[in-house]
N, C-alpha and C positions, 0 to 999 in steps of 0.2 A: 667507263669510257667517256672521252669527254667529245662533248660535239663537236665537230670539224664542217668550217666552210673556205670555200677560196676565197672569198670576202665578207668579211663583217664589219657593217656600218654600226657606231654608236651614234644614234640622236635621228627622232625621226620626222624632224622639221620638213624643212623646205626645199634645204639640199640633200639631206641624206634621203629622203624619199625620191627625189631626183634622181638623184647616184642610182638607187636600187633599182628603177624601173629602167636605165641606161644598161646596167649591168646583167640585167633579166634577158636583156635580147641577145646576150652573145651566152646564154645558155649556161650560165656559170652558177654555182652554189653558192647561193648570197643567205646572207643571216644579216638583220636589222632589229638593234635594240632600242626599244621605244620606252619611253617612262610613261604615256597617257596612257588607258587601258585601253582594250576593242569597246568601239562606240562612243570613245571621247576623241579628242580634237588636240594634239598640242597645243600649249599656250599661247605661241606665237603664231600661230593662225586666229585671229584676234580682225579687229575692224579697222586695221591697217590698211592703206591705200597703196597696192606697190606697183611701181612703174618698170614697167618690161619691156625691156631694149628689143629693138628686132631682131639682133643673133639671140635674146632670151623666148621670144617667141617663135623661134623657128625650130629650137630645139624642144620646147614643150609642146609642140605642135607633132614633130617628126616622133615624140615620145608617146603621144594618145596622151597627151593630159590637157590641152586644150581642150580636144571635143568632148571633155566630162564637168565643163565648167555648165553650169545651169543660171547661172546670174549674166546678164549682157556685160559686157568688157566696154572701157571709153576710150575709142583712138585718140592719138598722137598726133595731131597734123600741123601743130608749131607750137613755138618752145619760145617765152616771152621772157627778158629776163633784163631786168633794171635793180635801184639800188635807193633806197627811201633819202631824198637829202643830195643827192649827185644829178649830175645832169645825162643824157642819153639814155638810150634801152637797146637790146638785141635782139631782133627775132628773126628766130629760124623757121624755114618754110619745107614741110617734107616734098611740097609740091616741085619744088630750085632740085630736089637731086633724083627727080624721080620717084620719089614712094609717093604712098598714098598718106602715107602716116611714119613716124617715126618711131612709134612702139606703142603699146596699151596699157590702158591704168585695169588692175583686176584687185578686189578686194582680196585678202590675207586669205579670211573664213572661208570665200566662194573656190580659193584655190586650194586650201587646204581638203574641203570634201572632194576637189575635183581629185586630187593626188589619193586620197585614198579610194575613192572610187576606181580610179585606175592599179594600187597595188594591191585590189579584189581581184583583179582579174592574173594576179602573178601565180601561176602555179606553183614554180618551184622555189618562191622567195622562203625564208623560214623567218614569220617575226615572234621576237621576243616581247610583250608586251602584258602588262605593264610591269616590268623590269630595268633597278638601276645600275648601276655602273658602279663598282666598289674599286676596283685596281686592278693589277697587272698580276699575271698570274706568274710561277717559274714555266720556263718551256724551252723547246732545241731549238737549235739556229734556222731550222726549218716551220718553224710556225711562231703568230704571236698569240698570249694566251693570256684571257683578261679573267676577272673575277666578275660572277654579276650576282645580284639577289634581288628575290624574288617574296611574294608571303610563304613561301615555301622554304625558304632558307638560302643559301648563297651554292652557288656550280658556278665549275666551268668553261669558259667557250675560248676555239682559239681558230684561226685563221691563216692562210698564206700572209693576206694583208688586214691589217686592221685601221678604220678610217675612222677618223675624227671628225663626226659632223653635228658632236653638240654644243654649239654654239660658245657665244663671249667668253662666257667662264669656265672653258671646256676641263672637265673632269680628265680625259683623257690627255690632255695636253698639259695638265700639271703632275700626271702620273709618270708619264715619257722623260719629265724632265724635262720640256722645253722651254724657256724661259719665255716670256712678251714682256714688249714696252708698252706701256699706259699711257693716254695725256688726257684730261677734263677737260673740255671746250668752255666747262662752267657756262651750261645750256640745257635746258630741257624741251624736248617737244611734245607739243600738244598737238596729237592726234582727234580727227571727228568729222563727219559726213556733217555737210553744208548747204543748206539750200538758199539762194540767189533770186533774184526777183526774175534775171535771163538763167536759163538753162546753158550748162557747158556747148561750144561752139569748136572744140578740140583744140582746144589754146590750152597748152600747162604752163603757168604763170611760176617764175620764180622770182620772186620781192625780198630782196636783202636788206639788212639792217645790221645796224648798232649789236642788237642779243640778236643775229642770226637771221636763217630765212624765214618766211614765211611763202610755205607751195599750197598752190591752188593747183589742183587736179584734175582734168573731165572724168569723173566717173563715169559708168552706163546707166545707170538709174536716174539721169538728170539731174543728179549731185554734182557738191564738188567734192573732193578731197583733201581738208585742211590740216596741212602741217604748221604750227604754228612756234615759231622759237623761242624761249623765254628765261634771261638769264637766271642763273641759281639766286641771287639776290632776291629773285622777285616770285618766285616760283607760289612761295605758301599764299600769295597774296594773288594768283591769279586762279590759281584752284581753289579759293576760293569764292571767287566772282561769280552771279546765277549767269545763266542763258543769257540773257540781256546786256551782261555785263563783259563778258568774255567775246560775244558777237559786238561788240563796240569796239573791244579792243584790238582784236583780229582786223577791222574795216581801218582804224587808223595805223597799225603796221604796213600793210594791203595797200589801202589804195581803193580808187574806183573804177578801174578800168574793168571791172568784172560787174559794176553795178553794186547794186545792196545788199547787204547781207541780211535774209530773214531771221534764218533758223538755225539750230546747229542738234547734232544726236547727243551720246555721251561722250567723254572726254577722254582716253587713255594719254599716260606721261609714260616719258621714256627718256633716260639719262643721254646726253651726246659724247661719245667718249669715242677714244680711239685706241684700241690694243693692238698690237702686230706681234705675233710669234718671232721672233726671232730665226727660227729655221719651221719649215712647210714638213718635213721628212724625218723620219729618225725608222731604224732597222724593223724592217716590215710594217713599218708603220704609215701612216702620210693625216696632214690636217688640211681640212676643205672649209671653206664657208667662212662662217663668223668664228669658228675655233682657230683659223688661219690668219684671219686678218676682219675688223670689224673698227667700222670708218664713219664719219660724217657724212648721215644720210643727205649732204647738198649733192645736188645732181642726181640722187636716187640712183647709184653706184651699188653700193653694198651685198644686195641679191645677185644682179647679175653676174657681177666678180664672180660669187660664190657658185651659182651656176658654171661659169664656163670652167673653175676650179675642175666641176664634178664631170663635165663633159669630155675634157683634156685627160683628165683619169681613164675615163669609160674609154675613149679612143686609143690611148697608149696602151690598154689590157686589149686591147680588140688586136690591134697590132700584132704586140705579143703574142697573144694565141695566134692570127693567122701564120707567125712563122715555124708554129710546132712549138712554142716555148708557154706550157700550162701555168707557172709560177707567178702568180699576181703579186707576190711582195717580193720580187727580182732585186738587187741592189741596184741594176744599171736600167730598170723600168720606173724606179724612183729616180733616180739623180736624174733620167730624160724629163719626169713629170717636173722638177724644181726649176730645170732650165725652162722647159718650156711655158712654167707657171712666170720666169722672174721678171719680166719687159710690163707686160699686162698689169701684175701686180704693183710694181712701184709705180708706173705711169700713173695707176688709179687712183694710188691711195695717193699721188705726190698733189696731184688734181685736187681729188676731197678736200684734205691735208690745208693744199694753198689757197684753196677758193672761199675754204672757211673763216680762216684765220683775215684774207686780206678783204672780204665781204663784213666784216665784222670790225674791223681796225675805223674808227671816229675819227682819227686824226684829220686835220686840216689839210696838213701835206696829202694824204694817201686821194683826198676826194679828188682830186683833178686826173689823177695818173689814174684811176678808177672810171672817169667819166667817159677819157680818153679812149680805156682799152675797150670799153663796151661800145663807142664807137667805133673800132679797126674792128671787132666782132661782126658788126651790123655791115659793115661796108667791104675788107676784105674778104675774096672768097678763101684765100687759106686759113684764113682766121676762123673763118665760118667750118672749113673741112675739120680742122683739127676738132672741133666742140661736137660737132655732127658726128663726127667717125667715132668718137666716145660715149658719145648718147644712146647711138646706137650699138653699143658692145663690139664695133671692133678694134679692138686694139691688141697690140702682139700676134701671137701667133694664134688663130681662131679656129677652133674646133669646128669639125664638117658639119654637125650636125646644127652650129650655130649661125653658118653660114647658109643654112638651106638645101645643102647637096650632099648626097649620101658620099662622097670623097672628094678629092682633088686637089688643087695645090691653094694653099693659105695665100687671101688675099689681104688688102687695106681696103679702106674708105675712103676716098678724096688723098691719095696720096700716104703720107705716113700719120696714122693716127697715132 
């Protein structure tokens, strides 16, 4: 017999362990296939700096996986954002729309023990681990049925629904058949905790350039969190540079508004690219996260996306079942999750997508219409709502649990985000 769940997550990152702890509370039979063994760590739990929008803390909040974080978190309290070579800057002030903050930087690692810390606590989760993804099994129109292997040999697992949440290069999303578009921003980021002569003041800085941004982070351990962007031209030549030499270079992309730069940890690279699925859904199937859509971390987008992805899921099955209908890969429970995924997602990636391309663009022309727009940022209030309402995760139609309240009707941020 082969094992049967009403859902089965591949990939046990960031969002498919999100998804699983969402879908644990409405009592359902979740299976989660994980490639790191019990007592390691996915890879991408790493010393990555990720910045969590307020609907992404509200939901990891409402989920217990905040209160299992043990490292301090660095708010949000304005968002500084200029461009090396152009004139103006824009900041935004969480104090102007009422928050205390606009969201929190939490390290990768400190999140990822918190998520497993809390899917210890899952009774009826079943994980699979460490177990890979081989392909698609045969199966009836009522379930989907993949192949996995194990040091034991290959079985199989099949599901109502089967969700794609292993990331960029998802295995399961080229087994579906669904095609993605690719683009290379021809950018690499340099990742690494910073330390400053002043301690973070909850200012996250974002400094554009020529190859890209450069984000300064408030971390909670009185770091910063340095994203640093560096064209492929130059990459073998800046990973190569000691401490000394890299903290030079990061202070003249940067700037001084942050003061001086002492110190820095170790260095993680990470390619800038952008894939889009072509279709989110295919027959009992659905893709979340980075297997759906994986973007230009400017603006530190990409999580969140992927989050409200996995909350909009959780919420449409929740639905579902409250009307008597048990079938989590429904045909007309997907086509609801694509519409209701399709606003959010092009908004976001159109944002990424633009912000990247036209922050990065040297031209002569582009500097003035640049210095311009960053002024009607700093001085319009809708200018300011549109960036605000996006920073903080709402846009499109916003899952309840990301809004803060356990139901009621989809709001905006400052009008339409």
């Amino acid at each position: 017999m082969h094992a049967s769940h009403d859902v089965l997550i591949v990939g046990g990152g960031l969002v498919g362990a999100s998804l699983a702890i969402a879908l644990d509370r409405l009592g359902l039979d979740v299976g989660l296939v994980e490639a790191a063994p019990p007592g390691s760590l996915p890879a991408v739990f790493d010393e990555r700096n990720l910045s969590f929008a307020e609907a992404t803390v509200n939901a990891l909040g409402a989920l217990g996986v905040l209160a299992k974080l043990r490292a301090p978190t660095g708010s949000i309290r304005r968002i500084h954002i200029s461009r090396r070579g152009d004139f103006g800057r824009a900041v935004l002030e969480a104090e102007r729309y009422g928050r205390e903050e606009f969201g929190r930087i939490v390290v990768a690692r400190d999140f990822g023990e918190a998520l497993e810390a809390r899917l210890a606590e899952l009774p009826r989760l079943q994980r699979y681990r460490p177990v890979r993804f081989v392909g698609l099994a045969d199966g009836d129109p009522d379930w989907r049925a993949i192949r996995v292997a194990d040091g034991a040999g290959e079985r199989v697992l099949r599901a109502r629904l089967l969700v794609a949440a292993d990331g960029t290069r998802s295995g399961v999303r080229e087994a579906l058949a669904i095609g993605a578009d690719e683009y290379d921003y021809g950018q690499t980021l340099f990742v690494t905790r910073l330390r400053g002569e002043r301690a973070p003041d909850g200012t996250a800085y974002e400094r554009l350039g020529a190859e890209g941004p450069t984000a300064l982070l408030p971390r909670g351990d009185r770091h910063y969190g340095l994203i640093h962007s560096v064209a492929t031209a130059h990459v073998e030549a800046v990973a190569a540079l000691d401490e000394a030499g890299f903290i030079a270079r990061a202070q003249e992309a940067f700037g001084w508004r942050a003061g001086r730069f002492l110190a820095c940890g170790a260095r993680s690279l990470y390619p800038a690219i952008r894939v889009l699925a072509r279709r989110t859904t295919e027959r009992r199937a659905v893709l979340v996260g980075n297997a759906a859509q994986t973007i230009h971390p400017i603006g530190a987008q990409g999580f969140n996306l992927g989050l409200r992805d996995a909350m909009t899921l959780a919420e449409l099955i929740q639905r579902q079942l409250a009307t008597g209908h048990v079938d989590c890969g429904a045909d007309e429970l997907l086509e609801r999750y694509a519409q209701r995924r399709a606003s959010d997602r092009e908004r976001t990636v159109a944002f990424s997508d633009g912000a990247a391309r036209l922050a990065a663009n040297d031209s002569g022309l582009m500097r003035p219409l640049r210095s311009l727009g960053l002024f009607a940022v700093d001085r319009l209030p809708s200018a300011q709502s549109f960036l605000v309402g996006g920073a903080m995760g709402y846009r499109g139609e916003v899952p309840a649990l990301c809004r803060g309240e356990p139901g009621g009707d989809v709001r905006s941020f400052g009008g339409r985000a």
